[in-house]
C-alpha atoms as an extended CHARMM CRD file, in Angstrom:
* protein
*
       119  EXT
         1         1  UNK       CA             -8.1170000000       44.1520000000      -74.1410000000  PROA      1               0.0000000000
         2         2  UNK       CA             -5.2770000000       41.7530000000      -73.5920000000  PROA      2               0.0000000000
         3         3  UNK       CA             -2.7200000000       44.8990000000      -72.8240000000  PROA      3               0.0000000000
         4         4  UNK       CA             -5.1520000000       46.4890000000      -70.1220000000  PROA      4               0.0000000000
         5         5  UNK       CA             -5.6350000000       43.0160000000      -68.4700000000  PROA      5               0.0000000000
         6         6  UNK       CA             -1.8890000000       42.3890000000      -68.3810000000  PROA      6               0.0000000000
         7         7  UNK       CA             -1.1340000000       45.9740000000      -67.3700000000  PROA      7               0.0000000000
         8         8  UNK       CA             -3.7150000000       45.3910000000      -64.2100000000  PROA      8               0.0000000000
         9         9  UNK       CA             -2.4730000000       42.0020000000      -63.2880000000  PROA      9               0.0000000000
        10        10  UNK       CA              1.2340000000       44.0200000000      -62.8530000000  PROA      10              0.0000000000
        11        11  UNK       CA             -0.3450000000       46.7730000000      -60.8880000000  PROA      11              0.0000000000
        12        12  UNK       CA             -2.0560000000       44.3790000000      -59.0220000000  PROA      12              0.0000000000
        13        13  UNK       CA              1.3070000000       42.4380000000      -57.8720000000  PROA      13              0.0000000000
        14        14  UNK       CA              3.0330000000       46.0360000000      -57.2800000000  PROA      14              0.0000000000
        15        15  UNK       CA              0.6590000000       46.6480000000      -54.9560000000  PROA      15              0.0000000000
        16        16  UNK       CA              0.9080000000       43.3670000000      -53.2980000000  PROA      16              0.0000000000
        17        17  UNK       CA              4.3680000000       43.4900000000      -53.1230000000  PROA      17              0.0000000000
        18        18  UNK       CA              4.5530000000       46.8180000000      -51.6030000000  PROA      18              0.0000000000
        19        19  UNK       CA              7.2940000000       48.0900000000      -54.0420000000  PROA      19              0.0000000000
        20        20  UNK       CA              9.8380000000       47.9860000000      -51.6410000000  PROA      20              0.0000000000
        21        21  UNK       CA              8.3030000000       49.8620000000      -48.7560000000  PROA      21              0.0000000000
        22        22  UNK       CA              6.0270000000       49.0190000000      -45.7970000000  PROA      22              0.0000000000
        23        23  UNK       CA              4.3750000000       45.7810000000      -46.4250000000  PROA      23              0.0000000000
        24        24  UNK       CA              3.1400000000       42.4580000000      -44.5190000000  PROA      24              0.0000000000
        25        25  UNK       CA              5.0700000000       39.3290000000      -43.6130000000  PROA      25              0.0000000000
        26        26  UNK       CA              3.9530000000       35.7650000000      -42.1520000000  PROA      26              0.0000000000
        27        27  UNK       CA              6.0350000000       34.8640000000      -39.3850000000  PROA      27              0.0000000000
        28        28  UNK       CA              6.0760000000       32.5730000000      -36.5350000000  PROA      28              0.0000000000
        29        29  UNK       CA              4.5920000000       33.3290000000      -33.2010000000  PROA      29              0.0000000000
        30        30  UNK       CA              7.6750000000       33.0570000000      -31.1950000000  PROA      30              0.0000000000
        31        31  UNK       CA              9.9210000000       34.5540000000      -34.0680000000  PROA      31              0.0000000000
        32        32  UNK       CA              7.2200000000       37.6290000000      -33.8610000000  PROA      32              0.0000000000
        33        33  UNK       CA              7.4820000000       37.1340000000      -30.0690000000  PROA      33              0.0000000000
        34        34  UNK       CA             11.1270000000       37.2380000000      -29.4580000000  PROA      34              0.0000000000
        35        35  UNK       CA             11.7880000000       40.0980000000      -32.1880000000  PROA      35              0.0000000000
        36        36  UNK       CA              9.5660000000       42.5900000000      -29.7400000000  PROA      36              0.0000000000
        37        37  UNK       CA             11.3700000000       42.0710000000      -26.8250000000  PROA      37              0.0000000000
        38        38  UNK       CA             12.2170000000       45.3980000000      -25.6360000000  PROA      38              0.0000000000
        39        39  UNK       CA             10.1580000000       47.2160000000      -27.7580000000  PROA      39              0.0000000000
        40        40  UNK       CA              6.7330000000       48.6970000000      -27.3560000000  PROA      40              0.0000000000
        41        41  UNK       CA              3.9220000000       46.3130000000      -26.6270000000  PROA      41              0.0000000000
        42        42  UNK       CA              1.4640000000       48.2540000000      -29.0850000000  PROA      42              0.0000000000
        43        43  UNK       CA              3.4160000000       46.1300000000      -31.8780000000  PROA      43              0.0000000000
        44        44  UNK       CA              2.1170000000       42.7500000000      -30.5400000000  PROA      44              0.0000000000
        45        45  UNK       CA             -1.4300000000       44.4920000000      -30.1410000000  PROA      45              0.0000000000
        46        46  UNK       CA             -1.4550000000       45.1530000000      -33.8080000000  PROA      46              0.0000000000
        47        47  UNK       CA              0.1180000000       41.5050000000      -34.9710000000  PROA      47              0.0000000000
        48        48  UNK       CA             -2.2980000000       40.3440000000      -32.3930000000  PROA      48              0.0000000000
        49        49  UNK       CA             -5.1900000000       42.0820000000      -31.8230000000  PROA      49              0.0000000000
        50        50  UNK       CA             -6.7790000000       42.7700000000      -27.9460000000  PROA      50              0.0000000000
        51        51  UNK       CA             -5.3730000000       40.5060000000      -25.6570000000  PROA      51              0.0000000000
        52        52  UNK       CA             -7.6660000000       38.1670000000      -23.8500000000  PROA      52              0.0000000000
        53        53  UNK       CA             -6.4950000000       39.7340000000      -20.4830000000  PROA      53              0.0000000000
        54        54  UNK       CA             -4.4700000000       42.2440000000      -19.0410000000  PROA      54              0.0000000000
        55        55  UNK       CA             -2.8650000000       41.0680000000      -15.4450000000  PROA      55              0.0000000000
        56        56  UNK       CA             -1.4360000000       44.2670000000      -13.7270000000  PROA      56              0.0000000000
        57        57  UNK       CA              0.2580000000       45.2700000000      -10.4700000000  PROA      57              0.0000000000
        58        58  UNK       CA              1.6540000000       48.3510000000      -10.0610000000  PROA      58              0.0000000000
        59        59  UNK       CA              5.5570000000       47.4920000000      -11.7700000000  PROA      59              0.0000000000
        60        60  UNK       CA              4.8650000000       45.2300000000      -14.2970000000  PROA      60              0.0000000000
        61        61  UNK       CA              1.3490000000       44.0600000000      -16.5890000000  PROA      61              0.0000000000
        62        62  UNK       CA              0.9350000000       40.3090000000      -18.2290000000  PROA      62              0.0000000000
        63        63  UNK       CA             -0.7560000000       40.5470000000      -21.5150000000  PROA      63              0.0000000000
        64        64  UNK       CA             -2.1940000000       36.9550000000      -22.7410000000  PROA      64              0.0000000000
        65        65  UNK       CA             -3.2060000000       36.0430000000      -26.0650000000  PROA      65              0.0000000000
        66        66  UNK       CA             -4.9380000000       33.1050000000      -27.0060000000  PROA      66              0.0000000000
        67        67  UNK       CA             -4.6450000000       32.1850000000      -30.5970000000  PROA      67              0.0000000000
        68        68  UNK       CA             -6.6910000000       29.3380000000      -31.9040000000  PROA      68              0.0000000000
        69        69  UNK       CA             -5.1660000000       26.8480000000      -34.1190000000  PROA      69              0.0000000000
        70        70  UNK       CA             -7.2260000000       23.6800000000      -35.8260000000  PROA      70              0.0000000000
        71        71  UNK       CA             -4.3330000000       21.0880000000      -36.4090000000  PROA      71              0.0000000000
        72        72  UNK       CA             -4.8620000000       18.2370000000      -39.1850000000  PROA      72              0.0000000000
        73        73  UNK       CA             -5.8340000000       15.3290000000      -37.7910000000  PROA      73              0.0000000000
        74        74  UNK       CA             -7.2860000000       17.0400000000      -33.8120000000  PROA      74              0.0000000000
        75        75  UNK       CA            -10.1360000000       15.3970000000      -32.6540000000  PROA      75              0.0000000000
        76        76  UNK       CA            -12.6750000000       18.2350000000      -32.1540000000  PROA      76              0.0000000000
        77        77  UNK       CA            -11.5760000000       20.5670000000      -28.8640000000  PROA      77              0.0000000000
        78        78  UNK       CA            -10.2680000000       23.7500000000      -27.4290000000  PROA      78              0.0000000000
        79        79  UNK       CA             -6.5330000000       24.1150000000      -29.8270000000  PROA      79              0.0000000000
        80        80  UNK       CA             -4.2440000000       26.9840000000      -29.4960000000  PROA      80              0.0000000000
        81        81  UNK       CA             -1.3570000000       28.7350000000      -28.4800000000  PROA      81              0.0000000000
        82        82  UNK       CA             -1.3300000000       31.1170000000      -25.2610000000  PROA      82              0.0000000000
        83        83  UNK       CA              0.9930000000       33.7700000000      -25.6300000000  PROA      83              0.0000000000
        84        84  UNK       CA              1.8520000000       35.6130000000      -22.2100000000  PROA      84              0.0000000000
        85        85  UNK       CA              4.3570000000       38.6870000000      -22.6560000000  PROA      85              0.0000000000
        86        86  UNK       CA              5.1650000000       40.7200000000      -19.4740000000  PROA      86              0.0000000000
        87        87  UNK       CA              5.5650000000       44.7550000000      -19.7490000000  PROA      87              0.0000000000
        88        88  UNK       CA              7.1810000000       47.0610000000      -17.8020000000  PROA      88              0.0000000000
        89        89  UNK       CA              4.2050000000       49.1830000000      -16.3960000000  PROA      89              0.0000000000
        90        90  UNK       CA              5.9950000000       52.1820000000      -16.9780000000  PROA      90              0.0000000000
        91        91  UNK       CA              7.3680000000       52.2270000000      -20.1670000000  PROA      91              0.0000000000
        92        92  UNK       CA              5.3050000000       49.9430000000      -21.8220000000  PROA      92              0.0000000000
        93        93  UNK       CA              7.9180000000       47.6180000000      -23.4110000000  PROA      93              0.0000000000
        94        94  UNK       CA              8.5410000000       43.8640000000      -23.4850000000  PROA      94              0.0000000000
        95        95  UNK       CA             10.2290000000       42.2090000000      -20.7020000000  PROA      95              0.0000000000
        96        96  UNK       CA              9.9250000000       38.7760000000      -21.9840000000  PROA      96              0.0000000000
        97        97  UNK       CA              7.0250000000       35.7780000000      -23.1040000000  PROA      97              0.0000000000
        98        98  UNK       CA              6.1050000000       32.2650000000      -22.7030000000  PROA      98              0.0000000000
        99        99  UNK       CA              4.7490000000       30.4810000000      -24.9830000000  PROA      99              0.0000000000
       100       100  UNK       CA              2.1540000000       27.5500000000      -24.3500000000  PROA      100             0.0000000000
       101       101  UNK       CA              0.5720000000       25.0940000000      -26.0850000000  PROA      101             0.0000000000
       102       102  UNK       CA             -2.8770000000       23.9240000000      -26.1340000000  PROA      102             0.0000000000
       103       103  UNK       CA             -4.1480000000       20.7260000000      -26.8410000000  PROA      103             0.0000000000
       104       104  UNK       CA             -2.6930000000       19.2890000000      -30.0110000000  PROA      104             0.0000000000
       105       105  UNK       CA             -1.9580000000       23.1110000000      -31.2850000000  PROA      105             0.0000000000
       106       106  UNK       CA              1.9380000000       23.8070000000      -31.3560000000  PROA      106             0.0000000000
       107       107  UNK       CA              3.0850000000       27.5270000000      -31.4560000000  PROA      107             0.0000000000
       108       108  UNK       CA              6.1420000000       27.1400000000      -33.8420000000  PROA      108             0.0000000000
       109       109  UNK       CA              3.2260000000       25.8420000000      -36.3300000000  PROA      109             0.0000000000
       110       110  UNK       CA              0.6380000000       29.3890000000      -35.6300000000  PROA      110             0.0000000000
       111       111  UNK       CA              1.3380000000       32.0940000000      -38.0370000000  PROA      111             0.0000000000
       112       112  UNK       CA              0.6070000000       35.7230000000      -37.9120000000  PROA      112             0.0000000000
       113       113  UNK       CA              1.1300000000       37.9860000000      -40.9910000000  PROA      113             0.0000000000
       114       114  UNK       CA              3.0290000000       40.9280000000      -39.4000000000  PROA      114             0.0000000000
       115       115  UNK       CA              3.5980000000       44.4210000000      -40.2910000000  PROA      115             0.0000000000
       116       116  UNK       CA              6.9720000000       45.3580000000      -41.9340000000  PROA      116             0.0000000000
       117       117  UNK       CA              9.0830000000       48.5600000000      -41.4770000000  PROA      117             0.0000000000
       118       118  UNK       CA              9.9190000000       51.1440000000      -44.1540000000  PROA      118             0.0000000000
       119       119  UNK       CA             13.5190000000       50.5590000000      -44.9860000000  PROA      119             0.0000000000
């Protein structure tokens, strides 16, 4: 019985380790912010979700994100960071972001776990 439990505890951290391959990081939102620059806005969608609106003229779109954040010690309130990230309305790809934040929330301190490429 011992042997099977210890043999499922290791499969169980394989798997949660990913054995090398694709897995799942935390990272910072400007860290994940900055790293797409210049690269397809569908990655932010899936570290992010739907954005809470889509701004768009006919050369460029404004994506916004609002991600809620309870700090320790906030009296009760609207906390968060607002993400904005312009696209290119062509191509789809990152021109930039701004990052702002929302009552006592503070965007270096909101964490998204992130997908990882294959190596």
């Amino acid at each position: 019985m011992l042997r099977v439990t210890a043999v499922a505890i290791v499969l169980g951290i394989l798997t949660l380790a990913g054995c090398g391959h694709s897995g799942y990081a935390v990272r910072s939102v400007p860290s994940i912010a900055a790293d797409n620059v210049g690269k397809p806005v569908s990655r932010l969608q899936e570290a992010f979700g739907e954005p809470r609106k889509i701004d768009q003229t006919s050369t460029k779109w404004v994506y916004v994100w609002f991600l809620p954040q309870k700090p320790a010690g906030a009296p009760i309130g609207f906390h968060g960071c607002e993400l904005e990230v312009t696209v290119d309305a062509h191509t789809q790809r990152v021109l930039g972001y701004s990052l702002s934040n929302i009552g006592w929330s503070n965007c270096r301190d909101v964490a998204r776990r992130i997908r990882v490429a294959e190596r």
